[in-house]
N, CA, C and O of each residue as an XYZ file, in Angstrom:
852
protein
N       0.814     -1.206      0.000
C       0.000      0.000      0.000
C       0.858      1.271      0.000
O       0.368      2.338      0.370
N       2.118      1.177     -0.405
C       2.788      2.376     -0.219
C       2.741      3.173     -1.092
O       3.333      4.247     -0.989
N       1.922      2.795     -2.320
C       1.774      3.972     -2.903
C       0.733      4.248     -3.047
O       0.333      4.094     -4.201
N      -0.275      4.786     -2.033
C      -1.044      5.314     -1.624
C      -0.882      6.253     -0.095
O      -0.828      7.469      0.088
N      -0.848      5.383      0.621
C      -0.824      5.772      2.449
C       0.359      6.984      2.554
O       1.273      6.872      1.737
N       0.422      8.137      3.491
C       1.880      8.172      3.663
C       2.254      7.954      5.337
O       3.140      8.484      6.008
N       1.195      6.942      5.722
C       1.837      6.237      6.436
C       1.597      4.773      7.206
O       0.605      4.231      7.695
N       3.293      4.330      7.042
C       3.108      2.643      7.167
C       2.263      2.025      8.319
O       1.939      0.846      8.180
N       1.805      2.790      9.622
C       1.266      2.841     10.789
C       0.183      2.628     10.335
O      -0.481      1.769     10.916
N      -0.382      3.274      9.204
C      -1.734      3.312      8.766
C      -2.121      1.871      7.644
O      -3.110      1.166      7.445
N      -0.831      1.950      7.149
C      -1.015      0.650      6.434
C      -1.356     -0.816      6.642
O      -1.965     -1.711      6.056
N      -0.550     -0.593      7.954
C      -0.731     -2.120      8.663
C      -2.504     -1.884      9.184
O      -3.272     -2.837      9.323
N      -2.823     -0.708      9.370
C      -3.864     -1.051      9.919
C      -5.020     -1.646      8.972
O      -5.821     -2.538      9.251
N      -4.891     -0.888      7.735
C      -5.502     -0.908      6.491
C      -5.512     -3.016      6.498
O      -6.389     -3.864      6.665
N      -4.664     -3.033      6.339
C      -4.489     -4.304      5.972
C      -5.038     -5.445      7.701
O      -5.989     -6.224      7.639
N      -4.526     -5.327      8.507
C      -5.521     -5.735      9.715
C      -6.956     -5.505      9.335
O      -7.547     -6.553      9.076
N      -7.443     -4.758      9.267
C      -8.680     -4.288      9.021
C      -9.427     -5.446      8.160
O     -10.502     -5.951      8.482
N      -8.730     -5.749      7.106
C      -9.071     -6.429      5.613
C      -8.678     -7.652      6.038
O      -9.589     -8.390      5.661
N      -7.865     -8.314      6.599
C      -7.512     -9.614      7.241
C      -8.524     -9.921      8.727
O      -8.603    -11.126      8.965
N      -8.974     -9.389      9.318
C     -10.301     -9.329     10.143
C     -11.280     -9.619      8.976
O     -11.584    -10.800      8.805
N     -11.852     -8.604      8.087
C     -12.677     -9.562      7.528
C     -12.644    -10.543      6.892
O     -13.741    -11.100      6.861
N     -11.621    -11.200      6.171
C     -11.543    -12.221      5.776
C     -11.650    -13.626      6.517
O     -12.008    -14.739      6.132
N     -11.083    -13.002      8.040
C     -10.765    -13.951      9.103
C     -12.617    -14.497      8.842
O     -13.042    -15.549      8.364
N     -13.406    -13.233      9.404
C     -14.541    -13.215      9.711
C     -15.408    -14.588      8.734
O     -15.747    -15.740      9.007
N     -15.515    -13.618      7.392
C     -16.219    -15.103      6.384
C     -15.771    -16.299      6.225
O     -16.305    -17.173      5.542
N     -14.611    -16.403      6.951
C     -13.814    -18.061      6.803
C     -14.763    -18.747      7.793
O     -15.361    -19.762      7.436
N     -14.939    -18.197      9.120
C     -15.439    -18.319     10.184
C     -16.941    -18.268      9.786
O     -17.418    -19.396      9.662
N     -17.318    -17.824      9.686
C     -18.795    -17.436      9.105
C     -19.270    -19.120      8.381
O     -20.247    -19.822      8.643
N     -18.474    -19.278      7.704
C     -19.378    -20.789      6.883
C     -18.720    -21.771      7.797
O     -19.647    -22.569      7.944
N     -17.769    -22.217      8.478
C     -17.541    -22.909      9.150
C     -18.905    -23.073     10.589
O     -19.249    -24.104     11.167
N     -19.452    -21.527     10.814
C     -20.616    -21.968     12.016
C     -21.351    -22.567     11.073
O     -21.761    -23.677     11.413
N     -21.727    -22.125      9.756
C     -23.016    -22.301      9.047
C     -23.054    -24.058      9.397
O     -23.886    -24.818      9.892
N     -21.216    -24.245      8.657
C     -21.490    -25.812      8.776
C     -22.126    -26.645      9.877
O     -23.062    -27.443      9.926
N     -21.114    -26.067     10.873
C     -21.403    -27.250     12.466
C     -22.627    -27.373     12.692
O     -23.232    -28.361     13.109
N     -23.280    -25.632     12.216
C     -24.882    -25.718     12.855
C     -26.145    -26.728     12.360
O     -27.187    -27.025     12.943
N     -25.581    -27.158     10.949
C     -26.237    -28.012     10.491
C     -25.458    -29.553     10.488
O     -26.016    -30.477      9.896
N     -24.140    -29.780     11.183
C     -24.258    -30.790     11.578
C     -24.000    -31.220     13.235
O     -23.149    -31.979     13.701
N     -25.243    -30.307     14.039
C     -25.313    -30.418     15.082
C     -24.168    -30.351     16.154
O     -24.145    -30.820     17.292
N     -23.435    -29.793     15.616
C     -22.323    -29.673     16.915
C     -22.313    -28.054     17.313
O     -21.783    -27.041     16.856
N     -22.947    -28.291     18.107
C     -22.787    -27.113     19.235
C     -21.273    -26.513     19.891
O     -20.951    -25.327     19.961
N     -20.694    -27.366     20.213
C     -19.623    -26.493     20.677
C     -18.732    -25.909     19.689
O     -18.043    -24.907     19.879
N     -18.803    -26.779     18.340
C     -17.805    -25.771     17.569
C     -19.016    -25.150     17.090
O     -18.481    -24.489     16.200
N     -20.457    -24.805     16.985
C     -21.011    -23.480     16.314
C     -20.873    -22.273     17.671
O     -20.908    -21.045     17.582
N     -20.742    -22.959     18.649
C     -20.308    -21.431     19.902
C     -18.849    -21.037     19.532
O     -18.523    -19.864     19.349
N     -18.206    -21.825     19.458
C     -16.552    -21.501     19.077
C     -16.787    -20.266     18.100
O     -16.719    -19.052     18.293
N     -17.069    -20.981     17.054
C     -17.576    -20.110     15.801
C     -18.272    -18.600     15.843
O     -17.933    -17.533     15.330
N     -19.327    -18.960     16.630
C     -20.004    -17.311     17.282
C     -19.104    -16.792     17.842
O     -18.671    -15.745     17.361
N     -18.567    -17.281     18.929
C     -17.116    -16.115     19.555
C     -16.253    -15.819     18.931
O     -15.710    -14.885     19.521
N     -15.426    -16.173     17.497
C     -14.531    -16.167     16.680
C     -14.889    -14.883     16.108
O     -14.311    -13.798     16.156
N     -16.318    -15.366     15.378
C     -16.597    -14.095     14.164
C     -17.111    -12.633     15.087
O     -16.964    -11.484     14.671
N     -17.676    -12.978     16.292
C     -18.072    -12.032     17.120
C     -16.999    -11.078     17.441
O     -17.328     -9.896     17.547
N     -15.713    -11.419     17.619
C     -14.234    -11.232     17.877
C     -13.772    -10.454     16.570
O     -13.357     -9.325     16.832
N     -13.747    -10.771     15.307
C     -13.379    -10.581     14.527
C     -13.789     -8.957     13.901
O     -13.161     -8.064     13.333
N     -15.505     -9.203     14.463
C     -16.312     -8.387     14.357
C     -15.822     -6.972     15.033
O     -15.626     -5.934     14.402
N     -15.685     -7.125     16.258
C     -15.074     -6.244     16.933
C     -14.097     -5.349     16.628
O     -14.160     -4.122     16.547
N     -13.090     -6.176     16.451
C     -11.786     -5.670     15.902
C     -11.553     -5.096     14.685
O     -10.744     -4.171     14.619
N     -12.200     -5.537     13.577
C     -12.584     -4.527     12.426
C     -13.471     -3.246     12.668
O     -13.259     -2.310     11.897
N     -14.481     -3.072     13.682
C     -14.818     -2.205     14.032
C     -13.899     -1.282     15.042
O     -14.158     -0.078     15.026
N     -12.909     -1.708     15.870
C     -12.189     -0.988     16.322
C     -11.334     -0.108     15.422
O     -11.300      1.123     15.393
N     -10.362     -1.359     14.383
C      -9.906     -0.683     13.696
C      -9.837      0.391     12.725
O      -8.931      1.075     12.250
N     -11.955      0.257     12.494
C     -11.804      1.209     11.117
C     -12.073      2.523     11.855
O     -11.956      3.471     11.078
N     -12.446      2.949     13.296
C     -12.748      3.992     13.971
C     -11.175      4.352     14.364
O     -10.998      5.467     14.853
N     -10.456      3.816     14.253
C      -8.873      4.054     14.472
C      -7.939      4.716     13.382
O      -6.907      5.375     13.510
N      -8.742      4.266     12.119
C      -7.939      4.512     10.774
C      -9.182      5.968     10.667
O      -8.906      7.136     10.396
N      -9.865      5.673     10.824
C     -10.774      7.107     10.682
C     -10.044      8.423     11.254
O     -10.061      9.499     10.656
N      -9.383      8.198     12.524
C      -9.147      8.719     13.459
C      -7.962      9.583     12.866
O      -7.845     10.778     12.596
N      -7.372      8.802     12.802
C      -5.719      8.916     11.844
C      -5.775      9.792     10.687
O      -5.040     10.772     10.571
N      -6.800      9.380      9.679
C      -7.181     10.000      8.863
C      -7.831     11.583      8.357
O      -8.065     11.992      7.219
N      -8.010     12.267      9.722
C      -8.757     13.095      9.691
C      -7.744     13.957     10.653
O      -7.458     15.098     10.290
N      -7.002     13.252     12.301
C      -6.283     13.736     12.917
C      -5.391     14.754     11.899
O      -5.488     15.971     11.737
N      -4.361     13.629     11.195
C      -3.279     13.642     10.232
C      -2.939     14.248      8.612
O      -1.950     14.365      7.888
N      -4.634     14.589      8.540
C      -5.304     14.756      7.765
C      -4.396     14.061      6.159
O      -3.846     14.769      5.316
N      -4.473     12.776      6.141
C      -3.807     11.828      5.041
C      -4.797     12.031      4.022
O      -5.934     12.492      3.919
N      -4.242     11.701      3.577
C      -4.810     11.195      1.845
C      -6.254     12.145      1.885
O      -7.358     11.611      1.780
N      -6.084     13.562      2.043
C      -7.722     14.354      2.126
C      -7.786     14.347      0.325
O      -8.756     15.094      0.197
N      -7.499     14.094     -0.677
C      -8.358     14.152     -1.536
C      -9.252     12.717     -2.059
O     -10.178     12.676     -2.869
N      -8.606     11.566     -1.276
C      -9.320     10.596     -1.022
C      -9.718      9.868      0.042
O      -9.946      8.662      0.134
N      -9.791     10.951      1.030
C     -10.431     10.241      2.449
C     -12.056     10.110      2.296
O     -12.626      9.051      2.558
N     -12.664     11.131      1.907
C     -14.327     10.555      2.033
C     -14.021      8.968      1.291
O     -14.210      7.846      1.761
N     -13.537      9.343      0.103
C     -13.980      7.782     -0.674
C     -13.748      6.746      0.242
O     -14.656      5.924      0.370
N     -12.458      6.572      1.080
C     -11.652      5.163      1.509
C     -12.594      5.496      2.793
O     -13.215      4.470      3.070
N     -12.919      6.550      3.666
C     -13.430      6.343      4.722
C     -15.209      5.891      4.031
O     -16.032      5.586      4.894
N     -15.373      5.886      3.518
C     -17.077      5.239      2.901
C     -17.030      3.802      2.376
O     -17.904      2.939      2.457
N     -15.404      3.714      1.634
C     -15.390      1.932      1.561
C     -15.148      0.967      2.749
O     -15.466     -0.205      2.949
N     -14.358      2.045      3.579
C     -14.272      0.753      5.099
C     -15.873      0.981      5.777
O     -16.498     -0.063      5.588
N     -16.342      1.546      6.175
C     -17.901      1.917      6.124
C     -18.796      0.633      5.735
O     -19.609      0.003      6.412
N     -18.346      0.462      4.361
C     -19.273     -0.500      3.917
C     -19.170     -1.486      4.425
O     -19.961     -1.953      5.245
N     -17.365     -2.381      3.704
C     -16.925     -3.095      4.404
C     -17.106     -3.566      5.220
O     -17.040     -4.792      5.306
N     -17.437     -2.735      6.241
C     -17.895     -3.357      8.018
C     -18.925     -4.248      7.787
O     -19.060     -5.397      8.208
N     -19.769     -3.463      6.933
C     -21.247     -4.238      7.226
C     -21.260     -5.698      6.500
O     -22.335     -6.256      6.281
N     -19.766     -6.409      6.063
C     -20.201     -7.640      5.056
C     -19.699     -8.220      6.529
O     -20.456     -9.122      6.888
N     -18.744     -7.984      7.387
C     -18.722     -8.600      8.584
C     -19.591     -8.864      9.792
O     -19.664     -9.809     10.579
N     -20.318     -7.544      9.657
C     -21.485     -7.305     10.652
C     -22.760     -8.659     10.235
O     -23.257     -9.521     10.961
N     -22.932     -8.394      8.988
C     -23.878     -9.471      8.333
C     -23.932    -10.751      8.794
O     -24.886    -11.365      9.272
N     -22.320    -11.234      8.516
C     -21.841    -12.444      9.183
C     -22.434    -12.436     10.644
O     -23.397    -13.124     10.980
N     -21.749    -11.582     11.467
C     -21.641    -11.977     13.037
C     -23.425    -11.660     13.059
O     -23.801    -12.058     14.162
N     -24.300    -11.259     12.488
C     -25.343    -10.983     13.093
C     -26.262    -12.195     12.709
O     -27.156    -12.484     13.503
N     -26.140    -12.825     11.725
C     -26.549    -14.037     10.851
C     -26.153    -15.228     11.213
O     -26.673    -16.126     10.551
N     -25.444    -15.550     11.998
C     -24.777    -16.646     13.015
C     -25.409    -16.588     14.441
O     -25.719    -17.627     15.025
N     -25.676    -14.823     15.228
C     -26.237    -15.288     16.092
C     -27.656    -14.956     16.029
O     -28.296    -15.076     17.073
N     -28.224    -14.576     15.024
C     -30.019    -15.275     14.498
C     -30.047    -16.808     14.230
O     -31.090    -17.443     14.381
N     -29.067    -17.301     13.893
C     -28.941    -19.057     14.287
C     -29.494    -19.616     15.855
O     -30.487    -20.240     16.230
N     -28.211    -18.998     16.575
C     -28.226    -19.050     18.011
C     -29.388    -18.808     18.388
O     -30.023    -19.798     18.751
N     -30.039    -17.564     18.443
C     -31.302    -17.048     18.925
C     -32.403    -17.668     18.220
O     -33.439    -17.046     18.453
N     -32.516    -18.309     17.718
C     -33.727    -18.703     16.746
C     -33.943    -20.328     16.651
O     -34.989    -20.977     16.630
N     -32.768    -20.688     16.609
C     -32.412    -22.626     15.920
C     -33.613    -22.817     15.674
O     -34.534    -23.363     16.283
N     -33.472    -22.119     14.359
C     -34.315    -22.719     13.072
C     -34.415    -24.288     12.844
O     -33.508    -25.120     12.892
N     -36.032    -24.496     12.532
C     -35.715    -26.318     12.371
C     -35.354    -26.698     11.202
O     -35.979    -27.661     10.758
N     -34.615    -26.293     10.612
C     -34.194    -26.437      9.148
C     -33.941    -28.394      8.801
O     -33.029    -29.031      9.329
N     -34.867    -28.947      7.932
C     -34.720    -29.912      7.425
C     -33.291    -30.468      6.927
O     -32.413    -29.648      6.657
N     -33.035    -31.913      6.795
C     -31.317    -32.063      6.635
C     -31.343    -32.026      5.022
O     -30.233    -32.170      4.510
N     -32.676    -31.820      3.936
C     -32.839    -32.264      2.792
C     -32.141    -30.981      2.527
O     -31.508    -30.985      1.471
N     -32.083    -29.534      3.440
C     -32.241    -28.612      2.586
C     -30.363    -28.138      3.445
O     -29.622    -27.214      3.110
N     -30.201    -28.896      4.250
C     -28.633    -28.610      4.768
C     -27.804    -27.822      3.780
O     -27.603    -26.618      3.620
N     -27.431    -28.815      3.231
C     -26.062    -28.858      1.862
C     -26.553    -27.357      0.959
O     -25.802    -26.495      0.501
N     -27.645    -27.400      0.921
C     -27.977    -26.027      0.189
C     -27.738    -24.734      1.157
O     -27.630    -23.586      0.726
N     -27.688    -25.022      2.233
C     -27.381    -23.344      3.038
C     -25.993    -23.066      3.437
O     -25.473    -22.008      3.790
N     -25.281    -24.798      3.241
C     -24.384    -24.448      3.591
C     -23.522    -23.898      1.952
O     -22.554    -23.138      1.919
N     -24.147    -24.478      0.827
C     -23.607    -23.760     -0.185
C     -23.665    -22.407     -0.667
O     -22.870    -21.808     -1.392
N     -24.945    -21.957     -0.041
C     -25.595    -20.789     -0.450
C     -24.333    -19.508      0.308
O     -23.976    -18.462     -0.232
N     -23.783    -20.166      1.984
C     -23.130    -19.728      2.747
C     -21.733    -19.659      2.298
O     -21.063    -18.692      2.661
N     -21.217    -20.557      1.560
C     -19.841    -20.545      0.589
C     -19.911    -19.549     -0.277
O     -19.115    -18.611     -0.278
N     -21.061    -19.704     -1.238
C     -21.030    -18.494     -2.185
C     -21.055    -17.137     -1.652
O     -20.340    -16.180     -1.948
N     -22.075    -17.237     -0.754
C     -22.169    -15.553     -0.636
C     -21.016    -14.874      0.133
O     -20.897    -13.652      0.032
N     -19.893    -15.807      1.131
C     -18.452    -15.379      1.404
C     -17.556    -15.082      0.663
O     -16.931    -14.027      0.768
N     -17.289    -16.164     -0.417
C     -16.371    -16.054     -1.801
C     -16.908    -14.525     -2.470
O     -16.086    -13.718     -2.907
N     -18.172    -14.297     -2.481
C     -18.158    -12.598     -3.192
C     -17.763    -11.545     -2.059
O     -17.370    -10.446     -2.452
N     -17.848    -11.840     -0.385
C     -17.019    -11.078      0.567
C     -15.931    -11.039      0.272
O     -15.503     -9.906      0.054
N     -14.912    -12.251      0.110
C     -13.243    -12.221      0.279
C     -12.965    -11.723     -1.310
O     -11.951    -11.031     -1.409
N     -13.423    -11.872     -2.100
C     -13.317    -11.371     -3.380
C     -13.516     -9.493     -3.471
O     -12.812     -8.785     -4.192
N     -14.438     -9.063     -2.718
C     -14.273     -7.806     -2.547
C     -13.275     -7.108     -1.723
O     -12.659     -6.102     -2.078
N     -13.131     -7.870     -0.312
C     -11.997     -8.001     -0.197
C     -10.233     -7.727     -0.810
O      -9.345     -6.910     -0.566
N     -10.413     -9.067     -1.815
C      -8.578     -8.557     -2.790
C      -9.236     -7.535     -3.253
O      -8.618     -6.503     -2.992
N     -10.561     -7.273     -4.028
C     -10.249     -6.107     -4.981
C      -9.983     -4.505     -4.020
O      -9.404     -3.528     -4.495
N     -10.457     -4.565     -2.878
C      -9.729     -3.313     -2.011
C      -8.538     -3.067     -1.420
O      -8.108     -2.050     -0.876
N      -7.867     -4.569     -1.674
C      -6.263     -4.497     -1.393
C      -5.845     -3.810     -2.740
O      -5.159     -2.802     -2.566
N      -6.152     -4.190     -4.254
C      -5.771     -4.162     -5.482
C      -6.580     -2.450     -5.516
O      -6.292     -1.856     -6.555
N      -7.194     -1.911     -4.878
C      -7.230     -0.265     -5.414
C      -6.609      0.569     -4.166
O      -6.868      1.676     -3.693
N      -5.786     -0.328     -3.879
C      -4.596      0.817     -2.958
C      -3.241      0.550     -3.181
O      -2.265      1.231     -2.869
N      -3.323     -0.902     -3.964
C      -1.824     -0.633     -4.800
C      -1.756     -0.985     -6.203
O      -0.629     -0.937     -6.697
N      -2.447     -1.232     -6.740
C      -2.490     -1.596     -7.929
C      -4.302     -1.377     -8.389
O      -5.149     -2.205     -8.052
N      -4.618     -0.154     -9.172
C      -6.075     -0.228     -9.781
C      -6.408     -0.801    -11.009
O      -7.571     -1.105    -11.275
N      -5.200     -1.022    -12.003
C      -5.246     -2.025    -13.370
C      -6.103     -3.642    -12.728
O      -6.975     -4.157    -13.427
N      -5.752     -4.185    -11.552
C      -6.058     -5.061    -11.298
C      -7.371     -5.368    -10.010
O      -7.595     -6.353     -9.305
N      -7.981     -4.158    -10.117
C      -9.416     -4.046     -8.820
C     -10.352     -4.901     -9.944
O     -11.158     -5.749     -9.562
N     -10.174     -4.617    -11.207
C     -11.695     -4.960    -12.330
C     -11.878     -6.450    -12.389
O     -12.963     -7.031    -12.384
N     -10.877     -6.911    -12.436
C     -10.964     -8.920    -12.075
C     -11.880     -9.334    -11.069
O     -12.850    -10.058    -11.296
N     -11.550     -8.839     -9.877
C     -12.166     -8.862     -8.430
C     -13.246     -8.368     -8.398
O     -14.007     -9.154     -7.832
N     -13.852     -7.288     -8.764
C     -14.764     -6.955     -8.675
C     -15.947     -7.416     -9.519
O     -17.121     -7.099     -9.329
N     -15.225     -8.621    -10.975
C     -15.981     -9.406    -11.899
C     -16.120    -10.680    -11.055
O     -16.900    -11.499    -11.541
N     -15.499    -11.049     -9.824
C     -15.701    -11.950     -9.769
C     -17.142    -11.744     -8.235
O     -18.034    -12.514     -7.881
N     -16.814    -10.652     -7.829
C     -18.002    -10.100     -7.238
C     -19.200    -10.423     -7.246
O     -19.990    -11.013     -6.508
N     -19.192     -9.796     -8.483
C     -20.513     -9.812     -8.870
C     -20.959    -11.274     -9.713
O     -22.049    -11.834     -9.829
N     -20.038    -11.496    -10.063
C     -20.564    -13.247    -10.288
C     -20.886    -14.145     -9.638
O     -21.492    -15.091    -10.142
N     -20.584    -14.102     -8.386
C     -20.825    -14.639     -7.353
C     -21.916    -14.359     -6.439
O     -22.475    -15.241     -5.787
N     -22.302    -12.770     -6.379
C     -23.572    -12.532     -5.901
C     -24.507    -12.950     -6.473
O     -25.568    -13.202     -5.902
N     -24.241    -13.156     -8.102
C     -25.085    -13.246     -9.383
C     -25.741    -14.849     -8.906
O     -26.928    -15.165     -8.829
N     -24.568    -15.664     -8.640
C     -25.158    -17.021     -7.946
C     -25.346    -17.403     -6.994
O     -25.625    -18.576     -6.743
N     -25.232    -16.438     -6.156
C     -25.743    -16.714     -4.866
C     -27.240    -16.356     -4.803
O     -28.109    -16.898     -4.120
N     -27.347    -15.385     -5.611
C     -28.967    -14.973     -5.914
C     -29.835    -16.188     -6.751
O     -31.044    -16.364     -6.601
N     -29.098    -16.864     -7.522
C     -29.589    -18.087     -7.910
C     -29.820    -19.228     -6.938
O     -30.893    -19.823     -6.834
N     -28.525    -19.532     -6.106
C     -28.994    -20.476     -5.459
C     -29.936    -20.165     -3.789
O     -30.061    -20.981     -2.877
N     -30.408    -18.913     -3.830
C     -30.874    -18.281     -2.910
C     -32.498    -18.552     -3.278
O     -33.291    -19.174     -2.572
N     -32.778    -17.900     -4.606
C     -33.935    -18.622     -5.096
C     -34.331    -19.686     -5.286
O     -35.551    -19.847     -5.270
N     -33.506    -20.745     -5.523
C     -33.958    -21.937     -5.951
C     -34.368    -22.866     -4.541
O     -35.143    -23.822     -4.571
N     -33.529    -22.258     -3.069
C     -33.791    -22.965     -2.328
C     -34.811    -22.407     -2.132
O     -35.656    -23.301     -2.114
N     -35.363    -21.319     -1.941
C     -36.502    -20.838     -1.159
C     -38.124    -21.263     -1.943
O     -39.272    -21.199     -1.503
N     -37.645    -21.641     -3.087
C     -38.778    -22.149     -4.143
C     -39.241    -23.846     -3.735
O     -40.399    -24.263     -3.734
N     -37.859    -24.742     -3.363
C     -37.812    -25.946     -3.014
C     -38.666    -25.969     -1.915
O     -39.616    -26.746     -1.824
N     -38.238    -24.814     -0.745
C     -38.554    -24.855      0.495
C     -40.294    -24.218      0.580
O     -41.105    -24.591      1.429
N     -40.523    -23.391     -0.305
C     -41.987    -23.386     -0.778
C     -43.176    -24.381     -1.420
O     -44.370    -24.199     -1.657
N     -42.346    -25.423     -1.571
C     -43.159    -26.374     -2.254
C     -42.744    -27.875     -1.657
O     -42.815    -28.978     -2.200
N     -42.294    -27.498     -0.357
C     -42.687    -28.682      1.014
C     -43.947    -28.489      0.806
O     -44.770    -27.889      0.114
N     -43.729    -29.559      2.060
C     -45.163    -29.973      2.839
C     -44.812    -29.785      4.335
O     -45.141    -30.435      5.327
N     -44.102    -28.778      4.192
C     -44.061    -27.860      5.554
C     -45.290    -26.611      5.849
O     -45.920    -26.140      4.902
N     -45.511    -26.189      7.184
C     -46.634    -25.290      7.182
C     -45.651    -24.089      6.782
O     -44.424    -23.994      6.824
N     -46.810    -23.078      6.321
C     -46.012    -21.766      6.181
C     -45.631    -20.916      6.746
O     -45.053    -19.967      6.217
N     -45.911    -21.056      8.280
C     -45.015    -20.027      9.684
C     -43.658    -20.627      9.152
O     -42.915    -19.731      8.752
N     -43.183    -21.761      9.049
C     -42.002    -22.471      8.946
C     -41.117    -22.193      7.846
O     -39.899    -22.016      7.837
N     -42.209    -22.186      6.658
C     -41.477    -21.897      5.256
C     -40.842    -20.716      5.231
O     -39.698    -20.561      4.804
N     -41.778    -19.578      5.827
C     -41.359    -18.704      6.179
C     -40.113    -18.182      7.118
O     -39.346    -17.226      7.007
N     -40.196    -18.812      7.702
C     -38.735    -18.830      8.704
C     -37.817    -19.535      8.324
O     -36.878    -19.448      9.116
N     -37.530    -20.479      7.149
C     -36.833    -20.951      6.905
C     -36.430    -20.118      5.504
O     -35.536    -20.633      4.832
N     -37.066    -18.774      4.978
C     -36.762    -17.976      3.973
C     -36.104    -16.675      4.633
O     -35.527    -15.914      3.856
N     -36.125    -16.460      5.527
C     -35.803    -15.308      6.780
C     -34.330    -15.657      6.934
O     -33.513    -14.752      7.103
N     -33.961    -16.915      6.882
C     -32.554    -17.339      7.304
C     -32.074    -17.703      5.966
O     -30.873    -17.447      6.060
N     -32.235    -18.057      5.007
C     -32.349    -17.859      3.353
C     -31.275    -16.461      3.156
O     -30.091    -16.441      2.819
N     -31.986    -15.603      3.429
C     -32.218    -13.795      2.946
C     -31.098    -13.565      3.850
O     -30.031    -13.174      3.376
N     -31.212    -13.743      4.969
C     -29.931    -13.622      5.654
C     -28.708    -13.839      5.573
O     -27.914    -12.930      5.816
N     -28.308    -15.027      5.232
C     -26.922    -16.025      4.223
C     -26.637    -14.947      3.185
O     -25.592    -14.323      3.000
N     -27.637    -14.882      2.641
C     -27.582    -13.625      0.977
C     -27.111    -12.725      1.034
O     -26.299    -12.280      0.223
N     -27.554    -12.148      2.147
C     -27.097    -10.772      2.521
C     -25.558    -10.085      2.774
O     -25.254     -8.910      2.568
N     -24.750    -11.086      3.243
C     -23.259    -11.376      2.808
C     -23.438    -11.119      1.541
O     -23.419     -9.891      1.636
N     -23.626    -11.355      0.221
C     -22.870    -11.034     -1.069
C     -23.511     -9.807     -1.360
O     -22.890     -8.910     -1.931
N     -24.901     -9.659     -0.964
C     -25.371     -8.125     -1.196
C     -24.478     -6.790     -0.550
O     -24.381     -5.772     -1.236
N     -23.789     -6.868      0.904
C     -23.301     -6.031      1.108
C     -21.767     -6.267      0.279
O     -21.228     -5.183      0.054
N     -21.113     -7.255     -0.127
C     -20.264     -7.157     -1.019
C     -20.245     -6.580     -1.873
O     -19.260     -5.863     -2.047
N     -21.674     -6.590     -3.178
C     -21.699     -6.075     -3.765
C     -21.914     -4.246     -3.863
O     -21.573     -3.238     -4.483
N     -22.572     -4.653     -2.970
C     -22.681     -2.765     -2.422
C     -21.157     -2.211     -2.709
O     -21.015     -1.284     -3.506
N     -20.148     -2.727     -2.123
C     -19.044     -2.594     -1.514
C     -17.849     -2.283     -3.279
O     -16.970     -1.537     -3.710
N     -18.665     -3.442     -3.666
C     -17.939     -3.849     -5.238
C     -18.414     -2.540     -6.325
O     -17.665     -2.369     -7.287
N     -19.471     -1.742     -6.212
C     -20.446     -0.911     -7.101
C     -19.507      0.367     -6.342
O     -19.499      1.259     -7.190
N     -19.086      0.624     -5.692
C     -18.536      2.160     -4.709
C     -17.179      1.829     -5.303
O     -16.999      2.352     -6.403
N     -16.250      1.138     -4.875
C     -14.848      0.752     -5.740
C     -15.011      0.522     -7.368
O     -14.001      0.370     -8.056
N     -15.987      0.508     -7.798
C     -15.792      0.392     -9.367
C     -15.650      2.136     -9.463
O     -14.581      2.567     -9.896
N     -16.526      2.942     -9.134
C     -16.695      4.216     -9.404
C     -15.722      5.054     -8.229
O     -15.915      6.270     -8.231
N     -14.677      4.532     -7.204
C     -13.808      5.584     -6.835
C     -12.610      4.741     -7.515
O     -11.581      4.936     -6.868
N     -12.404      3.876     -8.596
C     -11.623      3.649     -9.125
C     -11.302      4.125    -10.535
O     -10.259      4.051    -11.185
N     -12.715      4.726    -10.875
C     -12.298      5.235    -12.331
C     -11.839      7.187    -11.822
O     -11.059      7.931    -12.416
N     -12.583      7.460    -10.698
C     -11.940      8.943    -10.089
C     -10.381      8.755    -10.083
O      -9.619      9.450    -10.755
N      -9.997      7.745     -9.256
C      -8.579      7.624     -9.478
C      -7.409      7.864    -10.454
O      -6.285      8.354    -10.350
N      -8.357      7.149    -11.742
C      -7.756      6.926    -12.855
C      -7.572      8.006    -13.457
O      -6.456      8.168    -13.950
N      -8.639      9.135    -13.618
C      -8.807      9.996    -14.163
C      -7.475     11.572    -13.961
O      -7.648     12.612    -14.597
């Protein structure tokens, strides 16, 4: 990041920041898993991990804010970078809040429809950590943010597919519909990881062509 930051104090944080969330969605499908194969102590492990993770990206980006404004760095691109860590937060927040609506809720989710949430939960991380590199790649390299950010959105693109298809499956049980319903609530939730990615992916496409310019 050094050719951006002018300073390395700030860099490491930059990059902590971005390694917290990554930590976070690794963690994130690992509860998804346990929770559907009944092991409780590693889905609590899991809640305290991403809960943790959660934290600390929120510490950090009120720290780099701090720095940023103290020091007054990079002021012709501080709104932008202070509005992408902003976002950012919220693909972690998603996570930690969507793990403990698990906890609080234990949904009776059928084992037919397991393998599908836990895939739905792969995809919609892979478009997190993918937004992810592409915000490492527009602080040192912007030739290479447009890959990442294609793969973004391809990934939200199927996570929105396989988001629908379960909730259509899960509509055409022979489950009652308080249930169907609650089992589309935690659906939308999983999703919601690649939606705030993409949020995240649509703001870096357009402070990357300012850059360029």
């Amino acid at each position: 990041m050094k050719s951006f930051f002018r300073s390395r104090a700030l860099e490491r944080k930059i990059e902590d920041f971005l390694s917290s969330i990554t930590k976070g969605l690794t963690v994130f499908v690992e509860g998804v898993r346990s929770y559907f194969n009944e092991n409780k102590t590693d889905f609590e492990h899991y809640l305290q991990e991403v809960s943790k993770f959660e934290a600390e990206a929120d510490k950090l980006r009120r720290d780099i804010e701090n720095e940023l404004y103290t020091y007054s760095l990079i002021p012709e691109n501080r709104g932008d970078v202070l509005a992408l860590l902003e976002h950012l937060d919220n693909v972690i927040d998603s996570c930690k809040e969507t793990l403990q609506q698990f906890e609080v809720e234990v949904p009776d989710i059928p084992l037919e429809f397991a393998d599908r949430y836990i895939e739905l939960a792969s995809k919609s991380c892979i478009a997190g950590e993918s937004v992810v590199q592409a915000t490492r790649a527009f602080f040192v390299d912007l030739k290479s943010v447009r890959p990442y950010l294609d793969k973004v959105y391809l990934y939200e693109k199927e996570t929105d597919r396989l988001g629908e298809q379960l909730k259509r499956n899960i509509f055409r049980s022979e489950m009652k519909l308080s249930r169907k319903i609650h089992l589309r609530y935690f659906a939308t939730h999983v999703e919601k990881i690649s939606d705030d990615a993409e949020d995240v992916a649509d703001r870096l496409s357009i402070y990357t062509i300012k850059r360029m310019i």
